[in-house]
One Martini backbone bead per residue (centre of mass of N, CA, C, O) as a GRO file, in nm:
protein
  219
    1UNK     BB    1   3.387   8.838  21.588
    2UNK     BB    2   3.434   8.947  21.312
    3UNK     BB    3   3.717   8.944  21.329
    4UNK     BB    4   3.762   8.641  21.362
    5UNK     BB    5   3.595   8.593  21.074
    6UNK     BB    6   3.810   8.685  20.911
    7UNK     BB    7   4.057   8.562  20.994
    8UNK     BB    8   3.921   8.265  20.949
    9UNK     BB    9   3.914   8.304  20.620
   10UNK     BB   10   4.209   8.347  20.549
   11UNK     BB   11   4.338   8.084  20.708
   12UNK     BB   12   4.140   7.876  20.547
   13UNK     BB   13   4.185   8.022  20.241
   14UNK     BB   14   4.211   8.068  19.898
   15UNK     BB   15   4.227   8.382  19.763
   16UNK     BB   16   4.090   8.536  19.518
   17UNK     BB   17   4.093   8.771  19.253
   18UNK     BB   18   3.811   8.905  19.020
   19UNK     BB   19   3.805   9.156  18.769
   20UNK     BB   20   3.531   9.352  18.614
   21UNK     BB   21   3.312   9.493  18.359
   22UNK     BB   22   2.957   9.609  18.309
   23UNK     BB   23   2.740   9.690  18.079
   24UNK     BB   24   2.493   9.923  18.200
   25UNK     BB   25   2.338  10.097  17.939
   26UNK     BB   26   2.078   9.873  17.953
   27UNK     BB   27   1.987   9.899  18.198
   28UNK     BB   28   1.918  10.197  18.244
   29UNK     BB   29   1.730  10.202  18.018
   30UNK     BB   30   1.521  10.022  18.145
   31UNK     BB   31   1.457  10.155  18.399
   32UNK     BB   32   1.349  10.394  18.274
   33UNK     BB   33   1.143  10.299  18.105
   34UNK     BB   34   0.990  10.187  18.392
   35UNK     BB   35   0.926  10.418  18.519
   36UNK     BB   36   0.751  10.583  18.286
   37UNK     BB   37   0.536  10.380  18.240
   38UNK     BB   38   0.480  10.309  18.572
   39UNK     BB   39   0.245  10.441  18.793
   40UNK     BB   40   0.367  10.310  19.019
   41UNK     BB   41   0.543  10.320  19.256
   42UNK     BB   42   0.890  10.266  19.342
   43UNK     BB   43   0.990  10.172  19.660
   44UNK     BB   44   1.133   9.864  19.675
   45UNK     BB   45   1.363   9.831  19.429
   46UNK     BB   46   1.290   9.682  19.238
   47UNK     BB   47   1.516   9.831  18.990
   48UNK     BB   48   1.740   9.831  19.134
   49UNK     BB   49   2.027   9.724  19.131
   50UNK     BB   50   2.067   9.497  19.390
   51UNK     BB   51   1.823   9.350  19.222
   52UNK     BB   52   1.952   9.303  18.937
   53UNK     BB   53   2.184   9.177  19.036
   54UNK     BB   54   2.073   8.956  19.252
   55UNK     BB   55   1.951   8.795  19.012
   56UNK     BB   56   2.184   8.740  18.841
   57UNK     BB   57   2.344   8.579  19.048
   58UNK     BB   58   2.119   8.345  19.064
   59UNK     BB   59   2.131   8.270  18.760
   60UNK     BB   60   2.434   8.193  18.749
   61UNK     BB   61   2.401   7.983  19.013
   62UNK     BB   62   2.241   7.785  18.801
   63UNK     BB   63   2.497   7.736  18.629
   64UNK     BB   64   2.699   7.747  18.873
   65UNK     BB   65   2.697   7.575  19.172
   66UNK     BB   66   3.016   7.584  19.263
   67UNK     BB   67   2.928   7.824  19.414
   68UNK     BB   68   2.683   7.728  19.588
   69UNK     BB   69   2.889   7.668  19.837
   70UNK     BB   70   3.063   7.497  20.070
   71UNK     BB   71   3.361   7.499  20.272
   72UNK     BB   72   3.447   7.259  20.570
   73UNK     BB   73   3.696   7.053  20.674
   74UNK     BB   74   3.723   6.945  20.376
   75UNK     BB   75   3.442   7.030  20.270
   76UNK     BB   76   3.241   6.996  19.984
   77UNK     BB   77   2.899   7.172  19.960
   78UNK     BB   78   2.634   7.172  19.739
   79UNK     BB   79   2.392   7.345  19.713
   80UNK     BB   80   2.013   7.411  19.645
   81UNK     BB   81   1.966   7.637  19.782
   82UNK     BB   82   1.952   8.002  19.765
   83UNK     BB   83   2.170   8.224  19.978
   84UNK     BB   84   2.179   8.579  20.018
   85UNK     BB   85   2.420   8.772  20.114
   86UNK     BB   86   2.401   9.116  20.282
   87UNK     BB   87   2.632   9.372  20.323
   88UNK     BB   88   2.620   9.565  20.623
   89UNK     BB   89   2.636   9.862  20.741
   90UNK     BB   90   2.750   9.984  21.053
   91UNK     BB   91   2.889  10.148  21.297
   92UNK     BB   92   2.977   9.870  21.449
   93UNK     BB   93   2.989   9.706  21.170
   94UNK     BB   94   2.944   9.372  21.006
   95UNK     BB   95   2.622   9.240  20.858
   96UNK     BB   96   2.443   8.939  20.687
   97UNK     BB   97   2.153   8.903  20.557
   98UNK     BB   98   1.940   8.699  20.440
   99UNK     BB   99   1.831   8.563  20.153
  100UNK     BB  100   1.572   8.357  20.097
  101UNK     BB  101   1.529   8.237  19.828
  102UNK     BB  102   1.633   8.447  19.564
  103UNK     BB  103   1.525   8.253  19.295
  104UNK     BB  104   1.227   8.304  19.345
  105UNK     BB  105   1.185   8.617  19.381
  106UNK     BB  106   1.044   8.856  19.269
  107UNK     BB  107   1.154   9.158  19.216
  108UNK     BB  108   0.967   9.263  19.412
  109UNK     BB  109   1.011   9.128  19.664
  110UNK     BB  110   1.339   9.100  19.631
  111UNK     BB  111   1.349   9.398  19.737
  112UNK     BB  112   1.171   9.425  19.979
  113UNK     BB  113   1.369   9.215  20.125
  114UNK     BB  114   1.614   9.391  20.120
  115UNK     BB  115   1.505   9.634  20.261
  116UNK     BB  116   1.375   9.544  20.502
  117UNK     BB  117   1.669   9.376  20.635
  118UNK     BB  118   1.830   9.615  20.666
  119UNK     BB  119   1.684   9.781  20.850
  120UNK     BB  120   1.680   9.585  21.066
  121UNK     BB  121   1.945   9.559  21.101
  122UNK     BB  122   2.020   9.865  21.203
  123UNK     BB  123   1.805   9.832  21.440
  124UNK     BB  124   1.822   9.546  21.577
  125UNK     BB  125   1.525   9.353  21.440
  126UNK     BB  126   1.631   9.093  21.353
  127UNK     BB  127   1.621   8.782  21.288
  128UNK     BB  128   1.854   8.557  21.371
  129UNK     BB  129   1.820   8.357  21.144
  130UNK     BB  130   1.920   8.581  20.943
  131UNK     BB  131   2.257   8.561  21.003
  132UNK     BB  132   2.231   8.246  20.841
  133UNK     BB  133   2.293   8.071  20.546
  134UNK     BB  134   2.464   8.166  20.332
  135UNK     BB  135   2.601   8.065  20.015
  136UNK     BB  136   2.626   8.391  19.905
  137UNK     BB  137   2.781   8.710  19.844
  138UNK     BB  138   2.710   9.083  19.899
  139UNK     BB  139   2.946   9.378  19.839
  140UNK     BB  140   2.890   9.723  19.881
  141UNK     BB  141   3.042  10.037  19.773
  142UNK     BB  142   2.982  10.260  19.562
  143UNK     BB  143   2.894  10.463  19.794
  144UNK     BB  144   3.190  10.562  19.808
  145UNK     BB  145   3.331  10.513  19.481
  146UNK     BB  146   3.417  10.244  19.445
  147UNK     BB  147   3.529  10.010  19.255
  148UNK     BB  148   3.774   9.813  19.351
  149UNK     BB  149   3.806   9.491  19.509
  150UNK     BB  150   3.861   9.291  19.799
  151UNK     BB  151   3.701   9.072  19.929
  152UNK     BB  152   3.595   8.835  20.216
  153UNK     BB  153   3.477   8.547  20.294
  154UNK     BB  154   3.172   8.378  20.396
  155UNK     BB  155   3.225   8.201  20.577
  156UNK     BB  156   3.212   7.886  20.391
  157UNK     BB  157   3.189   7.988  20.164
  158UNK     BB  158   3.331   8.034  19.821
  159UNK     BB  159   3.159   8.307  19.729
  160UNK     BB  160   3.216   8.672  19.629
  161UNK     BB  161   3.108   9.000  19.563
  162UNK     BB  162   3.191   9.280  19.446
  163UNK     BB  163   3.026   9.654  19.424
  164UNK     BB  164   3.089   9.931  19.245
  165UNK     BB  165   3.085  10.212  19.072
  166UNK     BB  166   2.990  10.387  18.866
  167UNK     BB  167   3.077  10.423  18.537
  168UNK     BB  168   3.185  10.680  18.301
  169UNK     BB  169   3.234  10.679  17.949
  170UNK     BB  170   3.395  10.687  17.646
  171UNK     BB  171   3.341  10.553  17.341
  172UNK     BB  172   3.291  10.287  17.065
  173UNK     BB  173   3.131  10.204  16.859
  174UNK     BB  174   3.068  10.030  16.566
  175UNK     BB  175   3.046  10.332  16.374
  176UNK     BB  176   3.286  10.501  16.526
  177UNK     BB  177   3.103  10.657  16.755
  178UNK     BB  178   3.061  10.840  17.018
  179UNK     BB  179   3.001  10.703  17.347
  180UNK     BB  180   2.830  10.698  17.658
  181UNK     BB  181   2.918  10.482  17.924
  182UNK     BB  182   2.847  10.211  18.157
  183UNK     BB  183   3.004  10.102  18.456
  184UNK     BB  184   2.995   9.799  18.668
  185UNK     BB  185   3.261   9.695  18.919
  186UNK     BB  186   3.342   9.374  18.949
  187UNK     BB  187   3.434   9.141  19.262
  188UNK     BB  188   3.552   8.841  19.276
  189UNK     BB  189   3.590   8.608  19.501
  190UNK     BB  190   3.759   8.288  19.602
  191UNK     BB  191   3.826   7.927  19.646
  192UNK     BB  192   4.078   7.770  19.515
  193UNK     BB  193   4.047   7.508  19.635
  194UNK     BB  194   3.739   7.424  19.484
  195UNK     BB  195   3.787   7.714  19.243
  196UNK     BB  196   3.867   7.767  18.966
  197UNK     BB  197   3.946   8.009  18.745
  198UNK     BB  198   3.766   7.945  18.487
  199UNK     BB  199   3.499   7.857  18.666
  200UNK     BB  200   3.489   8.188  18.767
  201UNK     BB  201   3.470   8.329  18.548
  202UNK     BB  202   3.226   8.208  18.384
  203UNK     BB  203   3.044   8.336  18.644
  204UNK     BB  204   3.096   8.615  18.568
  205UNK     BB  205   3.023   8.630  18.308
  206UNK     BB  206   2.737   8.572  18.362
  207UNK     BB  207   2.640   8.795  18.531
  208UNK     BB  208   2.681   9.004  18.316
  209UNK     BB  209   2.498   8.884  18.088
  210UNK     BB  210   2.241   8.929  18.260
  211UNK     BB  211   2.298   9.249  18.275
  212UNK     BB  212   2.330   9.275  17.950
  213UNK     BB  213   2.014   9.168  17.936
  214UNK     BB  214   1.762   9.296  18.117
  215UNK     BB  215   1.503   9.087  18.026
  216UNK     BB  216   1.577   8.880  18.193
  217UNK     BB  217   1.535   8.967  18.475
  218UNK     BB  218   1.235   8.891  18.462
  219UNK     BB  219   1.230   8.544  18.430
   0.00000   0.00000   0.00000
């Protein structure tokens, strides 16, 4: 069945892939920042990357809707619900349990929320109606070590992040003197059918800006 849905999500969409890195250098100085003041454990990823991540991608797609949309048979319809599908690895495949409404939920939710449905999913005790209806997804490759790469769209869903392992590298600051930044690389793929260059780059742009503003994503 995965089979057959990644061929068919090929074969039917034009595929494109842009690829960036975000300076999450002021986002790891706030993690920890965070570790440091919060008496109480954090134990559900509230301040994980791929929570404050995914927080960002909601910010981003209610700037952008037009990512937050599905295509298929000829029609195009954006969402209004944002239902982000999180690309989990099994021994034996590939799914995707959606988080619903992860724009209304709070960091600290929105962890536990993502935390528990992996659980689940790898246990195979998720509810089956968690394995459909999201409108974007995130896959993380990190974890391997990969920077970037072109994930598959999550037919019908337009737009899907691909996101690599962080990067450190040593930089010019502003008054020219050497700083060592960390940068996150993330790869959004898209369809060209109903999503231009364009404003495909300016909502990756967004997610970027989000996760670089890192106080942001706290409201």
């Amino acid at each position: 069945v995965i089979a057959e849905r990644m061929m068919s999500s090929i074969h039917s969409s034009a595929q494109l892939t842009l690829h960036r890195k975000a300076d999450v250098t002021p986002l790891m100085a706030f993690r920890q920042d965070i570790k440091t003041k919060v008496n109480a454990p954090l134990e559900n990823g509230e301040i994980g990357i791929t929570t404050l991540l995914t927080k960002a991608v909601t910010k981003a797609l209610k700037d952008y809707p037009e990512a937050n949309a599905w295509y298929a048979g000829g029609q195009y319809e954006e969402k209004e619900d944002i239902h982000i599908g999180m690309a989990t690895a099994l021994s034996d495949g590939l799914v995707v349990p959606v988080i619903r409404h992860a724009d209304k939920l709070t960091l600290s939710d929105l962890g536990r929320t993502i935390k528990e449905e992996a659980e689940q999913a790898r246990k195979g005790t998720l509810d089956p109606s968690l394995y459909s209806g999201s409108t974007f997804s995130i896959t993380n490759l990190g974890a391997q070590g990969i920077e970037y790469f072109t994930p598959i769209l999550n037919a019908p869903e337009v737009a899907i992040l691909g996101v690599g392992a962080i990067q450190k590298a040593l930089t010019l600051d502003e008054n020219g003197q050497v700083a060592e930044k960390q940068f996150l690389p993330l790869s959004l793929t898209f369809d060209h059918q109903v999503l231009d260059g364009a404003p495909a780059a300016e909502f990756l742009g967004a997610v970027i800006s989000y996760l670089e503003d890192a106080y942001s994503l706290v409201f």
